[in-house]
C-alpha positions as CSV (number, residue, x, y, z in Angstrom):
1,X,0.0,0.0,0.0
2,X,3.0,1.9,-0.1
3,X,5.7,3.2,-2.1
4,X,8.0,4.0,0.6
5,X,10.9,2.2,2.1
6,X,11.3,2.9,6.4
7,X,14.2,1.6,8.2
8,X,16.1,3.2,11.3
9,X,18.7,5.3,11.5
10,X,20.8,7.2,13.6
11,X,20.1,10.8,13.5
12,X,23.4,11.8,11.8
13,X,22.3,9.7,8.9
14,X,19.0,11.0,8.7
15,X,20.3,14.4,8.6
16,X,22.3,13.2,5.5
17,X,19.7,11.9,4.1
18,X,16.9,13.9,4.3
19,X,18.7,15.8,1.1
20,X,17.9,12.9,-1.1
21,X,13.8,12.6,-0.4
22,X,10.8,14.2,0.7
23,X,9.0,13.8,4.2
24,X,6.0,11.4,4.5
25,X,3.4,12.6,7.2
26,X,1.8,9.9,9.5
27,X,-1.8,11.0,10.2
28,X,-4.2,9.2,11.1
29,X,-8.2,10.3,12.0
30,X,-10.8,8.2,13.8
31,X,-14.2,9.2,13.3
32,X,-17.1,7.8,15.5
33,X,-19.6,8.7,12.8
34,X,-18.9,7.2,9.9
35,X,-21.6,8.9,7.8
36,X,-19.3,12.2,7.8
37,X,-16.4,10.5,6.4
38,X,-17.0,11.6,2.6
39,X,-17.4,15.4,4.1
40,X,-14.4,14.9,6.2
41,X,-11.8,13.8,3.4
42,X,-13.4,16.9,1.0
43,X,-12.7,19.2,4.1
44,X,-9.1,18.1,4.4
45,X,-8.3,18.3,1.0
46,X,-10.0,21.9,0.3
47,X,-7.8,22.9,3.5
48,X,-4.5,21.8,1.6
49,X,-3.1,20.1,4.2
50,X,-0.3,17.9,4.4
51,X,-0.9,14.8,1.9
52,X,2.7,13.8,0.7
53,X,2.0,9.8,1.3
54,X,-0.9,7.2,0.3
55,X,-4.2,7.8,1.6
56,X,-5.7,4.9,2.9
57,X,-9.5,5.0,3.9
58,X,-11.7,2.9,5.9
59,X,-13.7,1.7,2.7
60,X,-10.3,0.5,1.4
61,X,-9.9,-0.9,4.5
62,X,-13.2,-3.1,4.3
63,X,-12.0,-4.4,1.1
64,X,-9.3,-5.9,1.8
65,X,-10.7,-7.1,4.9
66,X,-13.5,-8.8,2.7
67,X,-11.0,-9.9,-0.2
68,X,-9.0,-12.0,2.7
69,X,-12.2,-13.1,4.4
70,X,-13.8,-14.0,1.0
71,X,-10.8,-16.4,0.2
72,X,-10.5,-18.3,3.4
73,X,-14.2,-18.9,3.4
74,X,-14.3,-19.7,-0.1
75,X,-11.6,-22.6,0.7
76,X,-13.3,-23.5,3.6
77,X,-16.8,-24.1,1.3
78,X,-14.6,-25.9,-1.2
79,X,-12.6,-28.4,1.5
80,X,-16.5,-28.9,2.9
81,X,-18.0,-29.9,-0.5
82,X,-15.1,-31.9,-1.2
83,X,-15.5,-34.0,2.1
84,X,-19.1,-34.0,1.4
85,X,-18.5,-35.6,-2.2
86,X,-16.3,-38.2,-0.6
87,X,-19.4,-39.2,2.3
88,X,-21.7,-39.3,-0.2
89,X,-19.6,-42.1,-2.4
90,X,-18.5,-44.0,0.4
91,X,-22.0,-44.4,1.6
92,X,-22.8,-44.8,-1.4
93,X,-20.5,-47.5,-2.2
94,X,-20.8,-49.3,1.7
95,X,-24.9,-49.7,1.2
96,X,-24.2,-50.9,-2.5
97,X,-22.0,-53.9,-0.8
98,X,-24.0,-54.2,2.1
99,X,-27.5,-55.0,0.2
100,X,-25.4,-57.3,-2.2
101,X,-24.5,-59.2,0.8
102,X,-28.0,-59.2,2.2
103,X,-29.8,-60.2,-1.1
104,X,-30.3,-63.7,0.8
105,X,-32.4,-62.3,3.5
106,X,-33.9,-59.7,1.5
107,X,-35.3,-62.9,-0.4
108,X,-36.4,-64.4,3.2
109,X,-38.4,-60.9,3.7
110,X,-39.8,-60.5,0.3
111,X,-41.3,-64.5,0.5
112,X,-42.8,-64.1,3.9
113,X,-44.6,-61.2,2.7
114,X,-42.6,-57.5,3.4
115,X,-43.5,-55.0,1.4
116,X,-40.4,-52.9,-0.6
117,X,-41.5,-50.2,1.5
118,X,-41.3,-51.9,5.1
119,X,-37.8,-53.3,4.0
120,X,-36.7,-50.0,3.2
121,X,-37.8,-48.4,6.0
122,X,-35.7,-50.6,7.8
123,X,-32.6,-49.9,6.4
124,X,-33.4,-46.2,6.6
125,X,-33.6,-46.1,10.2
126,X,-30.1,-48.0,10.0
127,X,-28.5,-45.7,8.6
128,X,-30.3,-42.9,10.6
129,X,-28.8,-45.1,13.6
130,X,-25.0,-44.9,12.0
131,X,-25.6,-41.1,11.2
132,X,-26.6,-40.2,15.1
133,X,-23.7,-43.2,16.5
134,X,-21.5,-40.9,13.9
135,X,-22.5,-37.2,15.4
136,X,-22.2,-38.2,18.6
137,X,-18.7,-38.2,18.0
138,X,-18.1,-35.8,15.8
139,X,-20.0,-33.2,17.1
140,X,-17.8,-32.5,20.3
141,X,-14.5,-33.3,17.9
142,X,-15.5,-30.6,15.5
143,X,-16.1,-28.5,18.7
144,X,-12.8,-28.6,20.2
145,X,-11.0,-28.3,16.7
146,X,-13.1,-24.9,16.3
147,X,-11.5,-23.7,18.7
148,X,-8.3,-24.8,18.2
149,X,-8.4,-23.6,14.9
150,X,-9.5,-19.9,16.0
151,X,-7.0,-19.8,18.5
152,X,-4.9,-20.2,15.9
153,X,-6.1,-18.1,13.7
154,X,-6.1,-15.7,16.4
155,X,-2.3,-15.6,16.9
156,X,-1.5,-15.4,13.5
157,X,-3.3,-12.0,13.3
158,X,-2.3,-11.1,16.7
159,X,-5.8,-10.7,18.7
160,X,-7.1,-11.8,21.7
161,X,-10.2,-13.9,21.2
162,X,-13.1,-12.6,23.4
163,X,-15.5,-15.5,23.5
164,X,-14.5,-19.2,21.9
165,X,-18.2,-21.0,22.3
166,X,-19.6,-22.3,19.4
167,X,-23.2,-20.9,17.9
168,X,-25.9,-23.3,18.4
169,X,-26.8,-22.5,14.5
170,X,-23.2,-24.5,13.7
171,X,-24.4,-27.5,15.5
172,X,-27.8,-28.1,14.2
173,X,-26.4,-27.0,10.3
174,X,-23.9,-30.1,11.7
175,X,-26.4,-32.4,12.8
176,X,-28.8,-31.6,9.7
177,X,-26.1,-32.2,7.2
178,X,-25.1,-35.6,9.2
179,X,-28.5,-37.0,8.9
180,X,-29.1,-36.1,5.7
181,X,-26.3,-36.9,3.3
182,X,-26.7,-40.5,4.6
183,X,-30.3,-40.3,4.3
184,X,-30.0,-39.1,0.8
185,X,-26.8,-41.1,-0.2
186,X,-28.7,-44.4,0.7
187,X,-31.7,-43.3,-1.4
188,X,-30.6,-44.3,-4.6
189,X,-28.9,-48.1,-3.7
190,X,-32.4,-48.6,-1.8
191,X,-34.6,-47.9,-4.6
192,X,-32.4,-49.7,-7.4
193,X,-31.6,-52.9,-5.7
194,X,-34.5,-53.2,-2.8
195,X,-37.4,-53.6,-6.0
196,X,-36.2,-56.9,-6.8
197,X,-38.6,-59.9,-6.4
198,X,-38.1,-62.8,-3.7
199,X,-36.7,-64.9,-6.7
200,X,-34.5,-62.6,-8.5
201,X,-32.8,-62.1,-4.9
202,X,-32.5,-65.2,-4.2
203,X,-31.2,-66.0,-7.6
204,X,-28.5,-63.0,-7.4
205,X,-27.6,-64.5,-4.2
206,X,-26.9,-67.8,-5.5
207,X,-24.7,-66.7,-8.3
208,X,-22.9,-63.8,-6.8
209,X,-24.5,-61.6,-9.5
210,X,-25.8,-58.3,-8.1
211,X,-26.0,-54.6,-9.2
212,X,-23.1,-53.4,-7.8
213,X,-20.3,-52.7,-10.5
214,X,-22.7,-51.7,-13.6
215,X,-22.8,-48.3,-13.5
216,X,-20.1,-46.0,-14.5
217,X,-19.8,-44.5,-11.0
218,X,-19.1,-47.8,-9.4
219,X,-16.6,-48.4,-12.4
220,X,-14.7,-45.4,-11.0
């Protein structure tokens, strides 16, 4: 933000010195109003005050503050959808194997009479079981690295953080998104593979021949 080069001297050397440049003035203003700022900057330049130096101004200020803001949270959105991607496949990928393995008991259910719907509702709540086992720990985990992660933070830009507890919006965006991306993940290997009849899964049982491994996504 600025042209000029400071370093210390002695004063001998500065006196030397001075010969070869022009004097930069320090000033700085602090208004509590913020609405008089335009006004105050047309007063001090109309008053040909000193201005040898770069004028730096709290709009400029706020943009660079939200320039550096906007890029961490921008990475922090694109680390989050990333890890979010990854949950998705590996659930994704876990129910796939897991109904292949139960196609012989999904048989059992469909003879005796259970409805897609029943046996579906069944795995749901499994997986609704695995999502809460899963926020139970990850909820106080992702609590204490918060806050290790804004002390940090914190000494880096050299400020002491007032208050380190955690808004109570965080945890229920936490435990919505920890419900759901199972929920939704399991949605599709449920309705592809839990349709089958009583003899198609006992017949894909039997010969080890499932769904799992036809589409291009399990491919990758």
């Amino acid at each position: 933000l600025s042209s000029s080069k400071r370093f210390l001297v002695s004063q001998g050397d500065f006196e030397e010195l001075r010969q070869y440049g022009n004097i930069e003035y320090l000033i700085e203003f602090r208004l509590h109003n913020l609405e008089d700022l335009g006004a105050f900057e047309a007063a001090y330049t109309s008053a040909s005050l000193e201005s040898n130096g770069p004028t730096l101004t709290h709009p400029l200020f706020r943009m660079f503050n939200a320039l550096s803001d906007g890029l961490m949270i921008a990475v922090i959105l694109l680390i989050s959808g990333l890890v979010i991607a990854i949950a998705f496949l590996c659930i994704r990928f876990t129910l796939l194997a897991k109904i292949e393995d139960d196609y012989r008991e999904i048989g059992v259910m469909k003879a005796i009479g259970a409805r897609t719907g029943q046996i579906m509702t069944m795995y749901l709540a499994m997986v609704t079981l695995y999502g809460v086992i899963a926020l139970v720990i990850a909820v106080p985990l992702s609590i204490i690295g918060s806050r290790a992660f804004s002390r940090a933070v914190a000494a880096l830009f050299n400020f002491d953080l007032i208050e380190l507890s955690v808004p109570p919006q965080a945890i229920l965006l936490q435990i919505a998104v920890g419900l759901l991306i199972p929920t939704l993940a399991s949605l599709y290997p449920f309705l592809s593979n839990l349709r089958i009849t009583a003899a198609e899964a006992m017949s894909a049982y039997h010969t080890g021949k499932g769904r799992f491994g036809t589409s291009l996504i399990d491919h990758l």
